[in-house]
TISEDO-465346 format. One record per atom (N, C-alpha, C): residue in three letters; x, z, y. Coordinates in steps of 0.2 Angstrom, whole numbers, padded with zeros to 4 digits, always signed. Atoms other than C-alpha are relative to their C-alpha. Example, Ala and Ser with C-alpha at 12.3 -4.5 7.8 and 13.67 -1.06 7.14 Angstrom:
2
Ala+0004+0000-0006;Ala+0062+0039-0022;Ala+0004+0000+0006;Ser-0004-0001-0006;Ser+0068+0036-0005;Ser-0004+0003+0005;
***
This chain:
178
Unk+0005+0005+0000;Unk+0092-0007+0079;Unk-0001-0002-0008;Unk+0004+0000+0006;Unk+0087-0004+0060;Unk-0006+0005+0000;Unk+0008+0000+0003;Unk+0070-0001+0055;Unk-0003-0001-0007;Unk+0005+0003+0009;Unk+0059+0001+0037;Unk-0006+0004+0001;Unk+0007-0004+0002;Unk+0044+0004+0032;Unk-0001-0001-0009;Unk+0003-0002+0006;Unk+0038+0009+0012;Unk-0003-0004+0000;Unk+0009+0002+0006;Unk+0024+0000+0002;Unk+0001+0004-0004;Unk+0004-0004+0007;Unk+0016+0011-0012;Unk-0001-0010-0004;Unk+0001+0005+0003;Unk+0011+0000-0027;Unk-0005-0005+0002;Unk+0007+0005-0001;Unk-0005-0007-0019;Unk+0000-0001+0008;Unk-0005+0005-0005;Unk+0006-0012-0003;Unk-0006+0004+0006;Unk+0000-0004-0004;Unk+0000+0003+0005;Unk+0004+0003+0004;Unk-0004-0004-0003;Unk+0011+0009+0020;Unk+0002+0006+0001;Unk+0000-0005+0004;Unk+0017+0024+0014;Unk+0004+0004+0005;Unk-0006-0003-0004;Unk+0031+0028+0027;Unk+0003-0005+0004;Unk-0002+0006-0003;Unk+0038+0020+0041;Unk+0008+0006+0005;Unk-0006-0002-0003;Unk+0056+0024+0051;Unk-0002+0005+0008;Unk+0002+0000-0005;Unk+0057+0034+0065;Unk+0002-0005+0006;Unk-0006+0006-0004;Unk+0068+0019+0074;Unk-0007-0003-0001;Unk+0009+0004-0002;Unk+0050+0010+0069;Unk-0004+0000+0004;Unk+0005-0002-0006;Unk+0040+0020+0079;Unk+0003-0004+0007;Unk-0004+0002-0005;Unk+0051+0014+0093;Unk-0001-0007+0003;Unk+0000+0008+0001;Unk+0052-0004+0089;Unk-0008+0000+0002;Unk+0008+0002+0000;Unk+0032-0004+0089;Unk-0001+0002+0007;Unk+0005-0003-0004;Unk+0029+0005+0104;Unk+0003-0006+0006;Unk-0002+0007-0006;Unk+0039-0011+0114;Unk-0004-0005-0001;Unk+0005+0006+0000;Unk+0026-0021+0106;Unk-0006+0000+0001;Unk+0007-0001-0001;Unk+0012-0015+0110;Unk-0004+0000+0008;Unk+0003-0001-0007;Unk+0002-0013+0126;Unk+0001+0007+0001;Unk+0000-0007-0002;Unk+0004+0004+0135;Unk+0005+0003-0001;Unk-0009-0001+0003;Unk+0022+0005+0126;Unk-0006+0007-0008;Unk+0002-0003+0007;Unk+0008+0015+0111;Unk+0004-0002-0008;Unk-0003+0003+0006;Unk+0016+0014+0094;Unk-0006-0002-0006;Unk+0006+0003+0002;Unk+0004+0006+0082;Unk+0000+0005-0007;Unk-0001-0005+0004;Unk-0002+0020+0069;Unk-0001-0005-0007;Unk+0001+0004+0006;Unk+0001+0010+0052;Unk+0000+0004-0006;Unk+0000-0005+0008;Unk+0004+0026+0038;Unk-0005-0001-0003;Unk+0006+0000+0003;Unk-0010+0022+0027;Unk-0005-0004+0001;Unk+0006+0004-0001;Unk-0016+0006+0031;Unk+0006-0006-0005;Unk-0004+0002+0006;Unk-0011-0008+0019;Unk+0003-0007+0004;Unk-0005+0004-0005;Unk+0001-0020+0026;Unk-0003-0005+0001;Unk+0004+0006-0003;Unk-0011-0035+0025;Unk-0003+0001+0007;Unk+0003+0001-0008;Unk-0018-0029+0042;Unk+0004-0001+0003;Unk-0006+0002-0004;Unk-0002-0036+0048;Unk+0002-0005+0000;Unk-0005+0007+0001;Unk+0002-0051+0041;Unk-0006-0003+0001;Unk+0004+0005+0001;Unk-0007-0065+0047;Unk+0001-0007-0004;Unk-0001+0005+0003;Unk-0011-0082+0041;Unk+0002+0001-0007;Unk-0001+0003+0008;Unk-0011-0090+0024;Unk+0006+0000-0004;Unk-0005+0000+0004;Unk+0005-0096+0021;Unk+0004+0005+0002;Unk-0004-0008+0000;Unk+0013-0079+0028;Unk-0001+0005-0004;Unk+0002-0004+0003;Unk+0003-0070+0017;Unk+0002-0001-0008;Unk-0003+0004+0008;Unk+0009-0082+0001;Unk+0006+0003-0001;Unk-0006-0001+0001;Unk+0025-0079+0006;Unk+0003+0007-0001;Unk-0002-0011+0000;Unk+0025-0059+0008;Unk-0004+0000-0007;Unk+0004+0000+0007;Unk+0014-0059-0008;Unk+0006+0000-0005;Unk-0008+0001+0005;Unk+0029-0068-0019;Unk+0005+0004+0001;Unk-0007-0003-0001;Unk+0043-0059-0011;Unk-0002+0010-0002;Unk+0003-0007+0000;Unk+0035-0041-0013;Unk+0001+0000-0010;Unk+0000-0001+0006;Unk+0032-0046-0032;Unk+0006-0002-0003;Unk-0005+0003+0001;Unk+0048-0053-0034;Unk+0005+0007+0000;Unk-0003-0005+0001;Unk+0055-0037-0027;Unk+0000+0005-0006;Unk+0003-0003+0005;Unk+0044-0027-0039;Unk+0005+0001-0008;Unk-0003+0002+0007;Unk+0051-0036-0053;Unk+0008+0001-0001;Unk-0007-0004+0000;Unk+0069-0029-0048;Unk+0005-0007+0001;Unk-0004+0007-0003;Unk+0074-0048-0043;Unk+0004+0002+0007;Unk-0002-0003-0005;Unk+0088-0047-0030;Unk-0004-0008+0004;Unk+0006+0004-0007;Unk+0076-0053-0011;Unk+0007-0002+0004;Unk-0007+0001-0008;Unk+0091-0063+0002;Unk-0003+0004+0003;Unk+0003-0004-0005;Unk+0089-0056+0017;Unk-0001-0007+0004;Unk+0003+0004-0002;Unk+0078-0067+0025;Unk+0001+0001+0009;Unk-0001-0002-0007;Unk+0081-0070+0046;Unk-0008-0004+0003;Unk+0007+0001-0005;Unk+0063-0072+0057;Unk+0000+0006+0005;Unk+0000-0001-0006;Unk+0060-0066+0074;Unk-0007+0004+0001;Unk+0005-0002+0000;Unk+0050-0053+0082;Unk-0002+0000+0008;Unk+0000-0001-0008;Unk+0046-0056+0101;Unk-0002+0001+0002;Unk+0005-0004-0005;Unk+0041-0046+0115;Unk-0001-0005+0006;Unk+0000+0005-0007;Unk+0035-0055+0132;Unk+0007-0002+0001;Unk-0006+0001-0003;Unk+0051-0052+0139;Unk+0008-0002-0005;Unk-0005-0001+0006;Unk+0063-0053+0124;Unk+0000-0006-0006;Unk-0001+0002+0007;Unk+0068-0064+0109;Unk+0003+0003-0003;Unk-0003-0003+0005;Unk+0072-0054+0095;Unk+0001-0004-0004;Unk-0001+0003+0007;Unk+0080-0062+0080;Unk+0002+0007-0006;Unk-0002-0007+0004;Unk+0081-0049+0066;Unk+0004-0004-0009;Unk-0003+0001+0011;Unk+0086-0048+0044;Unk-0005+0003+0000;Unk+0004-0005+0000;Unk+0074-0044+0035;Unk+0000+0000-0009;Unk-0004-0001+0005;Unk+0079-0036+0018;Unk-0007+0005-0005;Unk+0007-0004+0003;Unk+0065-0032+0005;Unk+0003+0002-0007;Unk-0003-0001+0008;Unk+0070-0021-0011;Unk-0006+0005-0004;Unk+0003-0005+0004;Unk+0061-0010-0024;Unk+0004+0006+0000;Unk-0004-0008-0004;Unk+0065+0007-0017;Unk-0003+0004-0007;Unk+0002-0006+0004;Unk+0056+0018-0031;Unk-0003-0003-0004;Unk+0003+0004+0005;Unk+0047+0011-0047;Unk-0002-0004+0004;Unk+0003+0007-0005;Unk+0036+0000-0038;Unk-0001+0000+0006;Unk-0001+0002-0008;Unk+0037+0004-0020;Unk+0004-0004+0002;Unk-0004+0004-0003;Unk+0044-0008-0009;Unk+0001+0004+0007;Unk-0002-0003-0004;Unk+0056-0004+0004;Unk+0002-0008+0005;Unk+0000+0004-0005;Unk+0055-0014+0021;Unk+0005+0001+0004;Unk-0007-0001-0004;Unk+0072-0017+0029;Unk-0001-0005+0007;Unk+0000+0005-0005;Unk+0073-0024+0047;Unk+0005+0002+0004;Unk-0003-0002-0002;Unk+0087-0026+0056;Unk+0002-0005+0006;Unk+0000+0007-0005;Unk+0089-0034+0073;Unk+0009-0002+0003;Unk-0009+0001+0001;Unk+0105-0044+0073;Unk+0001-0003+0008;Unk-0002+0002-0006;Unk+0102-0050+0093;Unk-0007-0002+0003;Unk+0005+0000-0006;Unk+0091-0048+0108;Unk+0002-0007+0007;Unk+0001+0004-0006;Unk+0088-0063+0123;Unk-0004+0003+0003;Unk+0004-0001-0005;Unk+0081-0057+0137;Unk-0005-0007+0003;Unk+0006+0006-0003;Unk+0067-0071+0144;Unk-0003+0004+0005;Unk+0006-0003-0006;Unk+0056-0072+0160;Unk-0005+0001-0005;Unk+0008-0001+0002;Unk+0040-0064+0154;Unk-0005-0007-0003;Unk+0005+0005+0000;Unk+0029-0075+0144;Unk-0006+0002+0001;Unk+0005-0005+0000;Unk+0012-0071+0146;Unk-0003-0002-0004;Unk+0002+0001+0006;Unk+0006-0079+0131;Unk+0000+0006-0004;Unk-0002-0005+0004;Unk+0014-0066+0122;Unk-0001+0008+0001;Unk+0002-0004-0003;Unk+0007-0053+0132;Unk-0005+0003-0004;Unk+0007-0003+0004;Unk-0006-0041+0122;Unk-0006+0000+0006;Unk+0005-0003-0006;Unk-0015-0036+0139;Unk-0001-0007+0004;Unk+0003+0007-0003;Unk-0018-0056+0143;Unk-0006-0001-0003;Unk+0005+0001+0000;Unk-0036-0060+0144;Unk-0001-0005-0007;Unk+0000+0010+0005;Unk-0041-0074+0130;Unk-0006-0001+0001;Unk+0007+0003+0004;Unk-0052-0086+0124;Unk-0002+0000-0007;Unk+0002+0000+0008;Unk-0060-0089+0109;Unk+0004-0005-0005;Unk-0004+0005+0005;Unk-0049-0102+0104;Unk+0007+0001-0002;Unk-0004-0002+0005;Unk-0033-0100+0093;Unk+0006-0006+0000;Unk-0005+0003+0000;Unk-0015-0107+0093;Unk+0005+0003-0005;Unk-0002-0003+0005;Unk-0005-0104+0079;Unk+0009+0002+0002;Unk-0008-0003-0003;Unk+0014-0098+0080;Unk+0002+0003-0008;Unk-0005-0002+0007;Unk+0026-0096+0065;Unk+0002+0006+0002;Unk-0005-0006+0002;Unk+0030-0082+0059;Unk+0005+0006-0002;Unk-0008-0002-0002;Unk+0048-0082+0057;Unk+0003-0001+0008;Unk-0004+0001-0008;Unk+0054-0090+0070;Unk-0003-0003+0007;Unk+0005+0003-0006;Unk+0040-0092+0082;Unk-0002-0004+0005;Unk+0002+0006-0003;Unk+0038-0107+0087;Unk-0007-0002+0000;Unk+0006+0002+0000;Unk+0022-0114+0094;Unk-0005-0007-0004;Unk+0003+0004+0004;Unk+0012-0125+0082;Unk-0003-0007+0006;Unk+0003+0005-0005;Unk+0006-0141+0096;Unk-0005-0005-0001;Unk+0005+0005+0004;Unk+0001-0158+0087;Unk+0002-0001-0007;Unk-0001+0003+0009;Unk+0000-0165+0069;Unk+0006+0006-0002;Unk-0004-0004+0005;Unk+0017-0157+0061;Unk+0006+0004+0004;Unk-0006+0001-0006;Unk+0027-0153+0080;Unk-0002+0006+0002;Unk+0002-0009-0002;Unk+0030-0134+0083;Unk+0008-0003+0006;Unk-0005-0001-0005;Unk+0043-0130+0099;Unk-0003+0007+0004;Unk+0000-0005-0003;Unk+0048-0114+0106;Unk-0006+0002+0005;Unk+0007-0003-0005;Unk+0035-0105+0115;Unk+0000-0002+0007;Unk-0003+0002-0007;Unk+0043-0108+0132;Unk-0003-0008+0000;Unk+0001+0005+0000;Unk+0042-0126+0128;Unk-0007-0002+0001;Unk+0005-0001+0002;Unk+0026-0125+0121;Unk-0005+0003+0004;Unk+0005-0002-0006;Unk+0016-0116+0136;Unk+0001-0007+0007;Unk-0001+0004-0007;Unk+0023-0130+0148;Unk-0002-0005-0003;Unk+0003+0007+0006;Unk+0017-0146+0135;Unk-0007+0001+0002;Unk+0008+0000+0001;Unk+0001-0138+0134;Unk-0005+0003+0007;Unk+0003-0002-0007;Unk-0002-0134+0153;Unk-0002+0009-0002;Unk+0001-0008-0002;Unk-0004-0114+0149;Unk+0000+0004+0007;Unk+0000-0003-0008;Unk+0001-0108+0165;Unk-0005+0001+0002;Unk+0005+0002-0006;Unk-0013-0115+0173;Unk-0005+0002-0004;Unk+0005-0003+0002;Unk-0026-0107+0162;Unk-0001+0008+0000;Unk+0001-0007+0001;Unk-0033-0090+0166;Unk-0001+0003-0005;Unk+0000-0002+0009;Unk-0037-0084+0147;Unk+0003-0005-0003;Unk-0002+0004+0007;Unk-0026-0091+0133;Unk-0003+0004-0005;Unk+0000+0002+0006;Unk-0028-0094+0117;Unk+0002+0007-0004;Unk+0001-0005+0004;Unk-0029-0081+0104;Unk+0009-0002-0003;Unk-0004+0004+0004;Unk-0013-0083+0093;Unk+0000+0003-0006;Unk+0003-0002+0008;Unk-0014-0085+0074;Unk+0005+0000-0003;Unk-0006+0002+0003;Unk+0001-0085+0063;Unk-0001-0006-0006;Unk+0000+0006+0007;Unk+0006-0098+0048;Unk+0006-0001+0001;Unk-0008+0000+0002;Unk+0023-0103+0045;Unk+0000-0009+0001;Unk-0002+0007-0002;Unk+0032-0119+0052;Unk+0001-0002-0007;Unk-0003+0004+0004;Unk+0036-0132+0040;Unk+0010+0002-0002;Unk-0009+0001+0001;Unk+0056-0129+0041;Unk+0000+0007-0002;Unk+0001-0006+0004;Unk+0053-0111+0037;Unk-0002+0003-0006;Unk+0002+0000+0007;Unk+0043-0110+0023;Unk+0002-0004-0002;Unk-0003+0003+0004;Unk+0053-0123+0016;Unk+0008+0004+0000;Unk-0007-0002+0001;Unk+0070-0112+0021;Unk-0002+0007-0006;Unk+0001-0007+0005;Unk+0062-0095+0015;Unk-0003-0003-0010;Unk+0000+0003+0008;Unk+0058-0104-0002;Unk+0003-0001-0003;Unk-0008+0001+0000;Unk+0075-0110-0004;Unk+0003+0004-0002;Unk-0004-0005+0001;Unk+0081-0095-0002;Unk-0004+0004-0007;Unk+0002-0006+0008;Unk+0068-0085-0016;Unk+0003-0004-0005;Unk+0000+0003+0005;Unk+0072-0099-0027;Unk+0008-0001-0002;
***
């Protein structure tokens, strides 16, 4: 249950594990593995503040600063993954992407989380570490929670989802760079 992928110096994915392929192809629809070699990891990170925060810690490693190992979650329909995720300068300026999953829950099937679920045009945001669903004003709760609050079930297309980073995350992963 470990996993890396490379960046090159312009955070082009340069090489990915074969245990990656694997990890990917549970996340995908069809069980397909997602072809990433030579596409630059921003077409993976969404949202602003996820992208703030992988931005700094990529430069950070760059600069040969020791990265904690940061804990956020990767989940499948049926699964909550909680992984580590261990970011170092592997070669002058390549970054090496550690991910290690330190424990799997099985869940009934969410369909939110489903790639092959119908959507709408509209957008629900969900943290990027610990994927919690974004709801009112500054109130994220568990996806589980979070589809039954916001009546999901009972809609035939959901909601696209967007990432961004909870409040309590991007204040822990901060913490910890700092």
């Amino acid at each position: 249950d470990v996993f890396y992928y490379v960046l090159d110096n312009d955070d082009t994915i340069v090489e990915v594990s074969s245990s990656w392929s694997s990890f990917s192809r549970e996340n995908t629809a069809g069980g397909e593995a997602l072809d990433v070699v030579g596409r630059k990891v921003w077409d993976f990170i969404e949202g602003r503040e996820t992208r703030q925060l992988y931005r700094e810690i990529f430069r950070r490693a760059r600069s040969g600063k020791a990265i904690p190992p940061l804990p956020f979650r990767c989940d499948s329909p049926g699964e909550r993954r909680f992984l580590e995720l261990a970011i170092t300068m592997n070669t002058e300026r390549d970054v090496l992407v550690l991910s290690t999953i330190k424990r799997r829950a099985e869940r009934e099937p969410v369909r939110l989380l489903d790639d092959l679920t119908e959507r709408t045009e509209e957008f629900l945001k969900v943290c990027s570490m610990c994927k919690k669903l974004k709801l009112d004003g500054d109130r994220w709760e568990e996806v589980e929670k979070g589809v039954n609050e916001l009546k999901l079930f009972e809609l035939a297309a959901l909601p696209n989802l967007t990432h961004s980073l909870c409040p309590a995350c991007l204040e822990s992963s901060m913490a910890k760079l700092d």
